[in-house]
N, C-alpha and C positions, 0 to 999 in steps of 0.2 A: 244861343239865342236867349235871350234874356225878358224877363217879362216887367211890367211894372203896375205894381199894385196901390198904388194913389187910390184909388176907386174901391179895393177893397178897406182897407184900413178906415175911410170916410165912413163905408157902410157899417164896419164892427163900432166905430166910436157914435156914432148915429141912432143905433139900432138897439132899445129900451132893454131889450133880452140879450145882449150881448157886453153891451157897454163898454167893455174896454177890451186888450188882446188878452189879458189874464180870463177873462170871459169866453173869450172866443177858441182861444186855447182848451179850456175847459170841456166847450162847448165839441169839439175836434177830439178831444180824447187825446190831447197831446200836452206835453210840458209849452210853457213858455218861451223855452230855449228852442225848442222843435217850430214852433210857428215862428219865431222870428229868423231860422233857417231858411224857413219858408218862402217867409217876407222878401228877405234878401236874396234869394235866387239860391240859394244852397242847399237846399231838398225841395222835390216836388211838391206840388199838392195831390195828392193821389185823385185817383178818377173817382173813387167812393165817396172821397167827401166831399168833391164838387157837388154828385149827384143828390148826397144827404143837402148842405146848404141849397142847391137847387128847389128840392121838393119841401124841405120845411120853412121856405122864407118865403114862397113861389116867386121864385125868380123867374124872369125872361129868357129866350135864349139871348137877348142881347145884355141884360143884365151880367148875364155868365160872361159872354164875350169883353165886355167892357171890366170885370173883376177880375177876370184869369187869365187872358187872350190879349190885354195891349201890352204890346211891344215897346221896350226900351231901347230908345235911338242913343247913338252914342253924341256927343257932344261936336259940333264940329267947330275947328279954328278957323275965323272966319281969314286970319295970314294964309292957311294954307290953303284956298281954293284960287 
């Protein structure tokens, strides 16, 4: 399953304290390389630092839901239906 993070990437580039993913990186205690692992679906996001960005930006739980939680559809060919 594969997630899609549009919505987070808007909030780091958006968000005055964050600014950019070298920021937000920063911000995670993680390399560059490691968030955009992230990014792309190739390491988790751990449940800790959902719960840290949760509690220090006061997210919603729909906030949460819409940055971590939506789902990437795969593309469909509209030949093959």
């Amino acid at each position: 399953m594969k997630f899609n993070y549009s919505k987070l990437i808007g909030f780091i580039y958006s968000n005055e304290k964050l600014k950019n993913k070298t920021g937000f990186a920063s911000y995670l205690g993680v390399t560059v390389q490691g968030l955009d692992a992230k990014l792309r679906g190739k390491a988790p996001f751990k449940q800790e630092e959902i719960a840290k960005i949760k509690k220090d930006f006061n997210l919603t739980p729909e906030e949460i839901d819409a940055y971590f939680f939506t789902f990437e559809f795969p593309k469909v060919n509209e030949a093959d239906l």
